[in-house]
C-alpha positions as CSV (number, residue, x, y, z in Angstrom):
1,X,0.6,-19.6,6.4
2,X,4.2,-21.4,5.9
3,X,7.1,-19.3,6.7
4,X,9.0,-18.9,2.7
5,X,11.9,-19.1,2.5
6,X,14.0,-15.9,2.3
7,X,17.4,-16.2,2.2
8,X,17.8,-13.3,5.1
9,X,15.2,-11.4,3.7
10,X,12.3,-9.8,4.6
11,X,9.1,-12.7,3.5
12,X,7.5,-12.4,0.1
13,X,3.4,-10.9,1.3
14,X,1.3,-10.8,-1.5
15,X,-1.4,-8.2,-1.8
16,X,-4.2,-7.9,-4.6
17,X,-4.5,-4.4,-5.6
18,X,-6.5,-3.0,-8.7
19,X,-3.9,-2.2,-11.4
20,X,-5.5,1.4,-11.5
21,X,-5.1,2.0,-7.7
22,X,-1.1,0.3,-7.5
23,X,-0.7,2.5,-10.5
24,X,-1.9,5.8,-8.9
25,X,-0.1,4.9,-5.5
26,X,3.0,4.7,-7.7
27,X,2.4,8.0,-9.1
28,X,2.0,9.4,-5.5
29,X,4.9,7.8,-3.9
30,X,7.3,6.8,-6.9
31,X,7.3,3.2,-8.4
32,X,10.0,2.0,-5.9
33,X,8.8,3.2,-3.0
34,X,5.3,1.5,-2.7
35,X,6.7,-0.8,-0.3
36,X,8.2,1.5,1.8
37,X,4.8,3.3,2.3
38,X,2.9,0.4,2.6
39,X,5.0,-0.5,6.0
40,X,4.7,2.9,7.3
41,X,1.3,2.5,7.1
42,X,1.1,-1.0,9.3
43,X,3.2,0.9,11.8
44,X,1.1,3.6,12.1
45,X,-2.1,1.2,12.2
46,X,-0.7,-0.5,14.9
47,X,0.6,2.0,16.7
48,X,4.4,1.5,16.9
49,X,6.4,4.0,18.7
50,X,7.7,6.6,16.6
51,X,5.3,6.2,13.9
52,X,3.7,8.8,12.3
53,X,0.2,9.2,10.3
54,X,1.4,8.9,6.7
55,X,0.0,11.7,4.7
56,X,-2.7,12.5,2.1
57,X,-2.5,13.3,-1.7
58,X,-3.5,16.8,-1.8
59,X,-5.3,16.2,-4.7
60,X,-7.0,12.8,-6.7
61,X,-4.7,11.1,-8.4
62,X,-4.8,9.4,-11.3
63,X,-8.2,8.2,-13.3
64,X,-11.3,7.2,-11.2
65,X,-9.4,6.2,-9.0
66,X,-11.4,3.2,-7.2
67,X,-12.1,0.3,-9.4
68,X,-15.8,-0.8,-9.4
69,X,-14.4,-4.5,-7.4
70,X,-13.1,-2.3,-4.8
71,X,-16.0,-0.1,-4.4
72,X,-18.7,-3.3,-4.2
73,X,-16.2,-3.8,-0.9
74,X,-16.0,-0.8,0.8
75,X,-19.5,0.0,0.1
């Protein structure tokens, strides 16, 4: 993939996420902070130093929760 351009920033990395899932994450996390969560979970994936496991939802949130797209996936 071309490197964007960025200006100094971090690059642009789209992800496709069912609007019912990004909408629950949102709930869990707070709508500005997806981001944020998503890189803490690639650190702790790859196993950076000083990463932790991120944590659970104690509870479902949100509707069903898994679209039937991402279900045929994981499945």
């Amino acid at each position: 993939m071309a490197k964007q351009k960025t200006d100094g920033h971090t690059p642009l990395r789209p992800l496709r996420i069912p609007d019912d899932e990004w909408e629950a994450f949102g709930q869990l996390v707070g709508d500005r902070n997806r981001t944020q969560a998503v890189r803490e979970f690639i650190r702790w994936r790859l196993r950076w130093p000083a990463s932790k496991q991120p944590e659970r939802a104690p509870e479902q949130i949100g509707g069903p929760g898994i679209s039937s797209k991402s279900e045929e996936k994981t499945a």
